[in-house]
N, C-alpha and C positions, 0 to 999 in steps of 0.2 A: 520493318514495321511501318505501316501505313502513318500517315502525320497525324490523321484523327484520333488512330488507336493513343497514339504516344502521345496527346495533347489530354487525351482522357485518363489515360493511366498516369500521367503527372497530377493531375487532379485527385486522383483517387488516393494517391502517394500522401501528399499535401494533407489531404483530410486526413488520413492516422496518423501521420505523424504530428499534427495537432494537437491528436488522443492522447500521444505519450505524455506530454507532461500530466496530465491530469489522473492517468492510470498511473506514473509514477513516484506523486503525490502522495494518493492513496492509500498505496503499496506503503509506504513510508510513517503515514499515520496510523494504519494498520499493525505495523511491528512493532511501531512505538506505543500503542496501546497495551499488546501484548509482553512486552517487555514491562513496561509497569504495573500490569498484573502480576507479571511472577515477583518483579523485588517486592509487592506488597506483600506478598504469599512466604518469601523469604523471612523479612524482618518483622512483620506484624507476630505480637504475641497470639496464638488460638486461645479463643474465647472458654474453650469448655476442658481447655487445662489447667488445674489449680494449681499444681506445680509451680510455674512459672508467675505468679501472681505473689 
C-alpha cells in the first residue's frame, strides 16, 4: 500500500476509534434506562388494581 493511502487510513482508523467510547457510552445508558423501566414495571403497584391497595 502506497505511504499516502496508509497515512490516511491511519487517520481514518483514529477517528472511529475515538467514536467508540462515546457509542459505547451510550449503548450503556441506553440499557440502563431500559433496565429501570422494566424493574419499575416489576415492583411498582398498577394504579387501576384495587386488589392490591
Amino acid at each position: 500500500m502506497p505511504e499516502k493511502l496508509k497515512e490516511g487510513l491511519d487517520e481514518l482508523i483514529d477517528f472511529y476509534l475515538d467514536l467508540l467510547p462515546l457509542e459505547l457510552e451510550q449503548n450503556f445508558i441506553d440499557s440502563f434506562r431500559i433496565g429501570n423501566q422494566m424493574m419499575l414495571e416489576v415492583y411498582t403497584t398498577p394504579i387501576d388494581n384495587e386488589e392490591n391497595t
